[in-house]
Structure formats: C-alpha cells, structure tokens
C-alpha positions in Angstrom: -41.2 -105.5 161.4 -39.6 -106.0 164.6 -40.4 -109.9 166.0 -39.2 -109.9 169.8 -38.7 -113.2 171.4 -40.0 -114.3 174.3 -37.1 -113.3 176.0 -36.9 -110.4 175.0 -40.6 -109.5 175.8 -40.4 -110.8 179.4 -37.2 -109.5 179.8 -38.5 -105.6 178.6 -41.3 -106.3 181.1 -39.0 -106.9 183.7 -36.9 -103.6 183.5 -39.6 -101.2 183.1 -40.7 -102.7 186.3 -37.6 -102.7 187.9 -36.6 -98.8 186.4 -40.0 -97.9 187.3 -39.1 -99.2 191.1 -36.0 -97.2 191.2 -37.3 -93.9 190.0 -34.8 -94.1 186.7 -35.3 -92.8 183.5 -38.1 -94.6 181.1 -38.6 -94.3 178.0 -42.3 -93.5 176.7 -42.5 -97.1 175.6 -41.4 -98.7 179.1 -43.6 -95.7 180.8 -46.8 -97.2 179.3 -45.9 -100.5 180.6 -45.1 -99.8 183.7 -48.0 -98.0 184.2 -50.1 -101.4 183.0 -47.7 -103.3 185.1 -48.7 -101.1 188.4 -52.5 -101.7 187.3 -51.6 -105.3 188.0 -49.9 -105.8 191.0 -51.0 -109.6 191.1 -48.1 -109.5 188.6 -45.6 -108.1 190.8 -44.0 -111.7 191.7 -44.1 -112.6 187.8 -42.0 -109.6 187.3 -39.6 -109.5 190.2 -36.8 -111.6 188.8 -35.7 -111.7 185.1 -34.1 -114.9 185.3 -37.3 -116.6 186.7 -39.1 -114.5 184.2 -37.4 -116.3 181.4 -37.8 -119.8 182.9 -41.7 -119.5 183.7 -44.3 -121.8 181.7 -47.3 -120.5 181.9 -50.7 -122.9 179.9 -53.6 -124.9 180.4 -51.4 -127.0 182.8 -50.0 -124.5 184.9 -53.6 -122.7 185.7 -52.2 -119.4 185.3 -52.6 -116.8 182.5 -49.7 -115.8 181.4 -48.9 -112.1 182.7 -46.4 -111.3 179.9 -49.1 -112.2 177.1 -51.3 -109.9 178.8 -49.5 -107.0 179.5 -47.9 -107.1 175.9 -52.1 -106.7 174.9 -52.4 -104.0 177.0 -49.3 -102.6 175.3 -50.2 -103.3 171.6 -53.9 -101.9 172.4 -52.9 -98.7 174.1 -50.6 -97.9 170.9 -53.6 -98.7 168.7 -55.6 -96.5 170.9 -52.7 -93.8 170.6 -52.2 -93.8 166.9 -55.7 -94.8 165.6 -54.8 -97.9 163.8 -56.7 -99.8 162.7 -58.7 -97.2 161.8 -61.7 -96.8 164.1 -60.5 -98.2 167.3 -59.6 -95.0 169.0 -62.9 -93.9 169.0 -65.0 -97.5 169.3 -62.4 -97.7 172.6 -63.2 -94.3 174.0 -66.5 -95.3 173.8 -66.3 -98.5 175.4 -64.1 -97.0 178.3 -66.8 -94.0 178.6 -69.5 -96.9 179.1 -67.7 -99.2 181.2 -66.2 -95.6 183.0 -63.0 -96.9 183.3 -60.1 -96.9 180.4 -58.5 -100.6 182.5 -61.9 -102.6 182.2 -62.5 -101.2 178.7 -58.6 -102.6 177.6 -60.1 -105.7 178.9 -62.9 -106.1 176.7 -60.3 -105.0 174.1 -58.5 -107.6 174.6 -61.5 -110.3 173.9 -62.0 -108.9 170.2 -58.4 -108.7 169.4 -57.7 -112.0 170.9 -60.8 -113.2 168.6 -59.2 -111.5 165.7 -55.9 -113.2 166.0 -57.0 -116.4 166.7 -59.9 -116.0 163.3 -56.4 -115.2 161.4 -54.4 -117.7 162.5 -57.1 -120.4 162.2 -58.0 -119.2 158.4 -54.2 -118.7 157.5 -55.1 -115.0 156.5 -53.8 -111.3 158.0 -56.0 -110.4 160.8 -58.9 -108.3 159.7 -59.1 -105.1 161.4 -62.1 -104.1 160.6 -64.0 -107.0 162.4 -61.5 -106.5 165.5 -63.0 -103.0 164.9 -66.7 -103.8 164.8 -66.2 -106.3 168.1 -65.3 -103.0 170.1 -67.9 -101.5 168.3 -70.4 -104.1 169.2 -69.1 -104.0 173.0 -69.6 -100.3 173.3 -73.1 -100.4 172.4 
C-alpha cells in the first residue's frame, strides 16, 4: 500500500494546482484534485507556494483546519465514490448529493462519517469498518 508523507501529500497538492494554473498536462489523479482544489479557493494561499506548503502547522493552536487533510478527503472519497468501495457508498453518496442537490456539500457530510470511522478504528485499535462508514452516509441521506 502506498503511505505518502506529508510532504509528499502537500507537495502533490501543490502541483496539481500549479499545472492546473498553467494549462499543463494532468494526470486523472491530479485532475480530480484540482478540480476540489478550485471548489476551495479559500485554499488558494495554502497552495501557492510548496515550500511554505511543507513548513505550515496547522491544529487546535493555529485555528485553521488544515487544507491538505481536507482536500486529500475529498480525494479518498471521490475514488470511493468512483470505484464503489466499500461497497455501498456509491449509491448511499448519490443519494445524499441528490438530497442535499449538490455532489460538494454531500462530500462534506462524507467527510463527517468517514472521519468518524477512522477515528472509531484508531481509538479501538481495529481496521476501519466500512460498513458503519457506509450506514453513516446511509443515515445522512435519509
């Protein structure tokens, strides 16, 4: 399994901005982030320099959620979305964005359950259990 670092994360984030900027060549990965990356232009400072990139700290000091963390969500979930795993989410998301009647706010609410999920495995020291991730969507899409 590939394990970026946090470099490398910020860094990727960075590019596909910066390639996006200057009409180059994406790739389909670095397409789907730019396009989350130009849903968030509040993040357009967070994103203008790779070196500054790399240097930010963001936490419950700084007061500022951390833009790398949540465009790597957006990320993860649109793949999800894309290639139905875990099973279920595709259409518990389509359903949620068709409520909501936007696919952005519905990533959002996404973002709460998975969060959830991650957090409920890291606390119990187990894998994270998709199909309660699955059901929180679910749940959230009525």
């Amino acid at each position: 399994m590939f394990q970026p670092s946090q470099d490398n994360v910020r860094g990727f984030f960075v590019e596909a901005r910066r390639k996006r900027l200057d009409a180059l060549p994406l790739t389909p990965l670095e397409t789907i982030a730019a396009d989350w990356i130009e849903g968030h232009p509040e993040y357009a400072g967070d994103l203008a320099d790779a070196e500054a990139a790399r240097q930010a700290r963001y936490g419950d000091e700084s007061g500022r959620e951390n833009p790398f963390l949540h465009l790597s969500m957006h990320l993860s979930i649109s793949e999800q979305v894309q290639i139905d795993q875990p099973a279920g989410i595709r259409a518990a998301f389509l359903r949620l964005a068709g409520k909501l009647g936007s696919q952005h706010a519905a990533q959002h609410e996404v973002m709460e359950c998975l969060g959830r999920m991650l957090w409920d495995a890291q606390q119990g020291h187990r894998p994270p259990d998709g199909e309660s991730y699955v059901a929180c969507v679910r749940r959230r899409a009525g």
